[in-house]
C-alpha positions in Angstrom: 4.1 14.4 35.9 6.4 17.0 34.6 5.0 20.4 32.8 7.4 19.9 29.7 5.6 18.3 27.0 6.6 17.9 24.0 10.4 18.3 23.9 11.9 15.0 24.7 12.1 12.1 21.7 13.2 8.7 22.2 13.6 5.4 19.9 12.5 2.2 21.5 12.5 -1.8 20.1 10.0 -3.9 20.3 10.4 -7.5 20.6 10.4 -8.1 16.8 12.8 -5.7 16.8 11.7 -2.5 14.8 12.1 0.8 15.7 9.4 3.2 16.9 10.7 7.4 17.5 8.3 8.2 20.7 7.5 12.0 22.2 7.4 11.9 25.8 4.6 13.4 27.0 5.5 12.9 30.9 5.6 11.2 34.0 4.0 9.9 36.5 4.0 7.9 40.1 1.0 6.1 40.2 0.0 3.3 43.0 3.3 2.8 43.3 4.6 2.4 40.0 6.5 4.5 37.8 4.7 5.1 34.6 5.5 7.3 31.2 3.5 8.8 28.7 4.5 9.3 24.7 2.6 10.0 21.6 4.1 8.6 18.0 6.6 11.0 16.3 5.5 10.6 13.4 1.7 11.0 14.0 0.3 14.0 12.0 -1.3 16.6 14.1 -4.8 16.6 12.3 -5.2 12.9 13.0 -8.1 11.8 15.1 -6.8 8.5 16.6 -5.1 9.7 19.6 -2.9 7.0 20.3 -0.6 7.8 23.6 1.2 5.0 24.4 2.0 4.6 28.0 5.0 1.8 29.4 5.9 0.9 32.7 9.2 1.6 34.2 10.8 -1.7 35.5 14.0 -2.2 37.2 15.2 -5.4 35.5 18.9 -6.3 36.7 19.6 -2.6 37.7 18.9 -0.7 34.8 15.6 1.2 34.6 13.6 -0.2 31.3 10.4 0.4 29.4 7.8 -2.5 29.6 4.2 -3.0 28.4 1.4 -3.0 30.3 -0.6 -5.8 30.1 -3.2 -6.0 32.8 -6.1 -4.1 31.7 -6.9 -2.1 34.4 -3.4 -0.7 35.5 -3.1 0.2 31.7 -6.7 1.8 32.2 -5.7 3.7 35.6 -2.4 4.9 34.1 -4.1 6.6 31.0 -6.9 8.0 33.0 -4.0 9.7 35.2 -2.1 11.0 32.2 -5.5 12.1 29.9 -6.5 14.1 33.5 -3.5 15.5 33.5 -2.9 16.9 29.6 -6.6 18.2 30.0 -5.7 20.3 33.2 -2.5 22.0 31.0 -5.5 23.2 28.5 -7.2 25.2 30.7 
């Protein structure tokens, strides 16, 4: 994972097709697999919720893209990686 959070902002699409502006936190290999970590743009710093949302790269026809993770345990693996590492900047 990188040491530059906060500075990079991207807009993905969901399958129903709406918009979501995303900070990336960073990246990471993990097992394997290529993983990144973003919090909401729009999420309000005093908010308690942290909700990091963490996709999968995937090569799909040979373009890198951003995919869900839906097996419990990678998605579980993947968080614990990137939590580990933002507590490590704090100290």
């Amino acid at each position: 994972m990188n040491g530059d959070f906060g500075n990079d902002f991207i807009t993905i699409t969901d399958e129903n097709g709406s918009e979501f502006e995303l900070e990336h936190l960073g990246t990471a290999e993990i097992n394997g697999g290529l993983y990144m970590a973003f919090l909401p743009a729009d999420m309000d710093e005093d908010d308690e919720d942290f909700g990091m949302v963490i996709l999968k790269v995937m090569d799909e026809d040979g373009e890198e893209v951003l995919v869900s993770i839906d097996d419990e345990n990678e998605l579980n693996v993947a968080y614990d990686h990137f939590i580990g590492q933002l507590l490590d900047e704090e100290q």
